[in-house]
N, C-alpha and C positions, 0 to 999 in steps of 0.2 A: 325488816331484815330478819331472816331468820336462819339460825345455824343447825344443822342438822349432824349430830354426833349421836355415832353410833347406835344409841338406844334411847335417845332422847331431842327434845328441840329445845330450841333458845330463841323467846322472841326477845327481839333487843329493839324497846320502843326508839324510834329516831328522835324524839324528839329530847329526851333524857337518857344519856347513857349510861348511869349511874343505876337506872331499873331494869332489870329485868327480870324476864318471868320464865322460869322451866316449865315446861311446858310434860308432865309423864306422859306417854302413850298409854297407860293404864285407864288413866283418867279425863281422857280426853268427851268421853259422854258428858262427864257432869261441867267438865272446862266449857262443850257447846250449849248444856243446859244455860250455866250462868250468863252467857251471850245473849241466850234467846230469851230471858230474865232482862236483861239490858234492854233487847230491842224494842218490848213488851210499854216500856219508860219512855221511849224516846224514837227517833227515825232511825232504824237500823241499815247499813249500806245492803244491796242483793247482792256487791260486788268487794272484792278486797282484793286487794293486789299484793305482791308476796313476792320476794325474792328469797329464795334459797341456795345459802353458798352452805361447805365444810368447810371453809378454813376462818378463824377467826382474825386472821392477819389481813385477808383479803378486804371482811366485814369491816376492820378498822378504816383500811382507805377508802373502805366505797363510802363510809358517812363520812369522813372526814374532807373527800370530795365533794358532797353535796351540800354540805352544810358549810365550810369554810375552802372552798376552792377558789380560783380567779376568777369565779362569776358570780362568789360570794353565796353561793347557794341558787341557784335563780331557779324557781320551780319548786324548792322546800322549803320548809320551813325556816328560817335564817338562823343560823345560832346566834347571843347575842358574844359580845366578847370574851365573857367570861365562862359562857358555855363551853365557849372554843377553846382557852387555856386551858378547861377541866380537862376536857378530851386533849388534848394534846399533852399534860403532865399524863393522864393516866396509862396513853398508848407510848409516852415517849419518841413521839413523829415530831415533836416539835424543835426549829432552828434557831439559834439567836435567844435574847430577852425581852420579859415584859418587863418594861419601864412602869409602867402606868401598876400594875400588881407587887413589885420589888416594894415601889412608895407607899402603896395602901397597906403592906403587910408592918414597915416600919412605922407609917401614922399610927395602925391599927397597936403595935407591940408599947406606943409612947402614950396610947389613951387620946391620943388629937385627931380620931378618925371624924370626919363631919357628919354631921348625919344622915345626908342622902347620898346615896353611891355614886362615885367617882366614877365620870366615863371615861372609861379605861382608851378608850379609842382615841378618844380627843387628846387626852395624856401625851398618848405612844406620837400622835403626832407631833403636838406642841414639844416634845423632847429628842423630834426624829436627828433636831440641828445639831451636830458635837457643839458647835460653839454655843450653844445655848443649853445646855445638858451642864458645861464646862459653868456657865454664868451662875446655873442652881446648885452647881456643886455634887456633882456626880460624871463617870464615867463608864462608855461598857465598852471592853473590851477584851476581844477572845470571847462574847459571849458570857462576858462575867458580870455582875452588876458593883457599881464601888461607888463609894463614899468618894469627892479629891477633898472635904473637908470637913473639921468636927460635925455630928450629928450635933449635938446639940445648936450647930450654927444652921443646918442644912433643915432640921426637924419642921422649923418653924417658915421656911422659903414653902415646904413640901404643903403644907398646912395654906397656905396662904392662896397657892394655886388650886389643892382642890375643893379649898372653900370660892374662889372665887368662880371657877367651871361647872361646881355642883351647883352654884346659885347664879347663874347664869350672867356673871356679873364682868360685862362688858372692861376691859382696863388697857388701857394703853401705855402705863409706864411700866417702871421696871419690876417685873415679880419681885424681886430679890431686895427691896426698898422697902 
């Protein structure tokens, strides 16, 4: 995607939207040199494909479509979840809570983060139930995320699920035990 303002361009890489690169028309020789410097390393495409909008609102939903739409991206590069909450905090497109991010950001504030990252996906589902949200001691509603009981009782439930999801550790009683 690339945004074309007024005196300048914006390529905004799809796959990190966190990077981008200005692009001056001044210096566009030496921008194609360092290309042809690339290509020189490795397989260079003869072919690039390109979209150019002006409006950077529009740029927001066209990746925000292709990367996290109803067909989950199908044909791009997939975001993974946490991709997608980035873009979606950054552009403010996003609806509702992350469950699964609310809990990683409190593990993360108490020091009881596990050590391999939480998927966030499987979280958001396993806590899609109220009455199972209600079981671990939390609530969202209105889009809000809440505590229904002390942290320090809720800390250690949170702790226990994403140690057992990060380590793939099959359990059929009660989290909350």
């Amino acid at each position: 995607m690339i945004l074309l303002d007024s005196d300048s361009w914006t390529a905004t890489e799809p796959r990190q939207v966190s990077e981008t690169k200005v692009i001056d028309p001044t210096i566009t020789r030496s921008f194609a040199m360092g290309w042809r410097c690339w290509a020189t390393k490795g397989v260079f495409p003869d072919r690039l494909d390109c979209q150019i909008e002006t409006d950077r609102e529009r740029i927001d939903e066209i990746l925000l479509r292709r990367h996290a739409g109803t067909r989950g991206g199908v044909g791009c590069n997939s975001w993974t979840d946490r991709m997608t909450a980035t873009f979606v905090e950054w552009t403010g497109k996003g609806s509702g809570v992350n469950v699964a991010d609310e809990i990683e950001k409190r593990l993360e504030a108490a020091g009881m983060l596990p050590a391999k990252k939480i998927p966030w996906s499987t979280v958001n589902r396993l806590l899609s139930s109220e009455g199972l949200r209600d079981r671990v001691g939390i609530s969202v509603s209105r889009s809000k995320f809440q505590l229904t009981h002390p942290e320090s009782l809720v800390l250690p439930i949170f702790r226990r699920i994403a140690e057992d999801l990060t380590n793939r550790t099959v359990v059929l009683g009660d989290p909350c035990a």
